[in-house]
C-alpha positions in Angstrom: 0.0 0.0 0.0 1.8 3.0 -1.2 -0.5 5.4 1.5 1.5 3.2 3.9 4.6 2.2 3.1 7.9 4.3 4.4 9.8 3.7 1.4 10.4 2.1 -2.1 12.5 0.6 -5.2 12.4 1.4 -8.6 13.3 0.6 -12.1 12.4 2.6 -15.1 13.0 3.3 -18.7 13.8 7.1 -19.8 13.8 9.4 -22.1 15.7 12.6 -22.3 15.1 15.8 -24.5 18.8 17.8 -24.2 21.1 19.7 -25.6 21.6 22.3 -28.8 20.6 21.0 -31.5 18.1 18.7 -29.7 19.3 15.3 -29.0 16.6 12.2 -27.9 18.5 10.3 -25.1 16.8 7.0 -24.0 18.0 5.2 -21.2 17.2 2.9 -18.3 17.3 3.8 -14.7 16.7 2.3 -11.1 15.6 4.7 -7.6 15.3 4.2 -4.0 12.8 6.6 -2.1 12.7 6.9 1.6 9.9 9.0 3.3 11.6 11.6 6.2 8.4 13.2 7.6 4.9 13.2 7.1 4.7 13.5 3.2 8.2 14.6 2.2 10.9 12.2 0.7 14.4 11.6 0.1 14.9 9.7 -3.7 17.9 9.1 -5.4 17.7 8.2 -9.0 20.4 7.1 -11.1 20.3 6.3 -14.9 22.1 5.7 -18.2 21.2 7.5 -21.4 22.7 7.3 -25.1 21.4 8.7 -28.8 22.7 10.4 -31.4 22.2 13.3 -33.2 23.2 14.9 -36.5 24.8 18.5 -37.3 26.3 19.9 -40.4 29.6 19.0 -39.6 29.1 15.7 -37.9 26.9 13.2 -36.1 27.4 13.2 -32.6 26.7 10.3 -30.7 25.9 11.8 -27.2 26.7 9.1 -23.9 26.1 8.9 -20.2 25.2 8.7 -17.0 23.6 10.6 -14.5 22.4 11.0 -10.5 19.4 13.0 -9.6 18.5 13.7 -5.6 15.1 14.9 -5.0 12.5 15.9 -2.5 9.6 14.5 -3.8 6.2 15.8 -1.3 2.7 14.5 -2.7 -0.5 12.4 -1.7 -2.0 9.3 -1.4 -6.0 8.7 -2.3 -6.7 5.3 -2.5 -4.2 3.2 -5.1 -3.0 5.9 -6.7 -0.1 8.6 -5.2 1.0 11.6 -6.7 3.7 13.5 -6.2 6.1 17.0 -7.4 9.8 16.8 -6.3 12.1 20.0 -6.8 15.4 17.9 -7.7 18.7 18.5 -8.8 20.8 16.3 -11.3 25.0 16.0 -11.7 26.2 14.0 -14.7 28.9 12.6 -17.1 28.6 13.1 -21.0 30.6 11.5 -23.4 30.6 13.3 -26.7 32.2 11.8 -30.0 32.0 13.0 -33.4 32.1 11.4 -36.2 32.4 14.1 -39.2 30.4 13.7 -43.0 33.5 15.3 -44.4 35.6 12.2 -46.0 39.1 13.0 -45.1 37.9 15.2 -41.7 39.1 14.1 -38.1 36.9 13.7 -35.7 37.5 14.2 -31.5 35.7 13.0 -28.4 35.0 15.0 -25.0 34.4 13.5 -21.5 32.7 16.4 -19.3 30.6 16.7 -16.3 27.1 18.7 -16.4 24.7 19.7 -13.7 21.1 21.7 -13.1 18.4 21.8 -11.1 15.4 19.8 -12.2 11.1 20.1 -11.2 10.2 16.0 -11.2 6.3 15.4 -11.2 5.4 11.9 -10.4 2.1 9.8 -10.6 1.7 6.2 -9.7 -1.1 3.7 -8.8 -0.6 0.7 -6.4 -0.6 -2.9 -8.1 -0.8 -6.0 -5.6 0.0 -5.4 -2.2 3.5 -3.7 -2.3 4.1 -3.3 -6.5 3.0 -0.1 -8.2 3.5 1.1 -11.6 4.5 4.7 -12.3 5.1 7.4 -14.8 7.4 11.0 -14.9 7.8 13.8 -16.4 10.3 16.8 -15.5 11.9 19.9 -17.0 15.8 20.5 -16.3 18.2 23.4 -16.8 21.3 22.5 -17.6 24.1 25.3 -15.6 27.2 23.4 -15.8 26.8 23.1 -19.2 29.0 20.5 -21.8 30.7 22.2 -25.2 31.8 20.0 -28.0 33.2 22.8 -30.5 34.7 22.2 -33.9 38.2 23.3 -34.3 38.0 24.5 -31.1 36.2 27.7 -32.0 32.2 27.0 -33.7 30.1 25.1 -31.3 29.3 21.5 -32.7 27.1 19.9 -29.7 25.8 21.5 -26.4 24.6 20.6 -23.6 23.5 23.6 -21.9 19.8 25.2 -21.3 16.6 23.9 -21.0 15.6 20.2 -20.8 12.9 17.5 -20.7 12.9 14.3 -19.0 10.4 11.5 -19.1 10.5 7.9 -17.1 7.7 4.9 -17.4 8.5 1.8 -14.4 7.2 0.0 -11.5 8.6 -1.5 -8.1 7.9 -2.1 -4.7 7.2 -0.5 -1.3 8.2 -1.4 1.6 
C-alpha cells in the first residue's frame, strides 16, 4: 500500500530531450525513495542515457550517465499517489563526433554537467507492495557541456533547458 509504506525501489525506462541541436536520449534507470516526515521524501535516482544526433559537420553520438536527488512531497488517495519533487541532477557526458566530411578528423569529449530539475510523479498501487509509475520533469542544464569544432564553432551543447520522461514499476516497503 503506497499510503502506507515508508519507502520504495524502482526501475524505469527514460527518455531525455537535451542539448543544442536537440538530441533524444533513451536510457534505463533504477531509484530508492525513503519518506523523512509526514509526506516529504528523500529519492535518489540514477540512470544511463545514449542517442545520437546529426549537425552539419558531424553526427554526434551523445553518452552517459547521470544522478538525480530529489524531494519529492505529494499524496495518497486510494491506489494511486502523486507527487512533485524539486530535484537536482549531476552527470557525465561522453561526446564523439564522427564528421560527414571524408578525409575530416573527428574528437571526443568526456565532461561533467549539472542543473536543477522540477520531477512530477504519478503512480497507482498494483498488488500489495508493486506499483507502476510514470514522470515527467523539465531540467536546466548550468554546468553546461561544449563540443566545438576546431576548437572555436560550437558543434554539440549541452546547456539550457531540458525535458525528462520515465515509465517503471517497483515495490514498497
Amino acid at each position: 500500500d503506497l499510503a502506507s509504506s515508508r519507502g520504495s525501489a524502482r526501475a524505469q525506462a527514460t527518455l531525455r530531450r537535451a542539448g543544442q541541436p536537440g538530441a533524444w536520449l533513451p536510457g534505463v534507470g533504477v531509484g530508492v525513495e525513503r519518506r523523512l516526515r509526514g509526506p516529504v521524501g528523500l529519492a535518489l535516482d540514477v540512470s544511463v542515457e545514449g542517442g545520437d544526433v546529426d549537425t552539419a559537420v558531424a553526427r554526434v553520438a551523445v553518452r552517459g550517465v547521470a544522478a538525480i536527488v530529489a524531494l519529492p512531497t505529494g499524496a495518497t488517495m486510494g491506489r494511486w499517489s502523486l507527487a512533485v519533487a524539486p530535484s537536482f541532477a549531476v552527470g557525465g557526458a561522453s561526446l564523439a563526433a564522427t564528421p560527414h566530411a571524408a578525409g575530416a578528423r573527428g574528437s571526443s569529449l568526456d565532461a561533467v554537467w549539472a542543473g536543477p530539475l522540477a520531477l512530477i510523479r504519478a503512480c497507482v498501487a498494483v498488488g500489495r507492495a508493486g506499483f507502476v509509475g510514470a514522470e515527467a520533469g523539465v531540467g536546466l542544464t548550468t554546468q553546461r557541456v561544449t563540443g566545438l569544432v576546431d576548437g572555436q564553432a560550437t558543434l554539440f551543447a549541452l546547456r539550457g533547458p531540458w525535458l525528462a520522461f520515465g515509465l517503471g514499476g517497483g515495490v514498497s516497503f
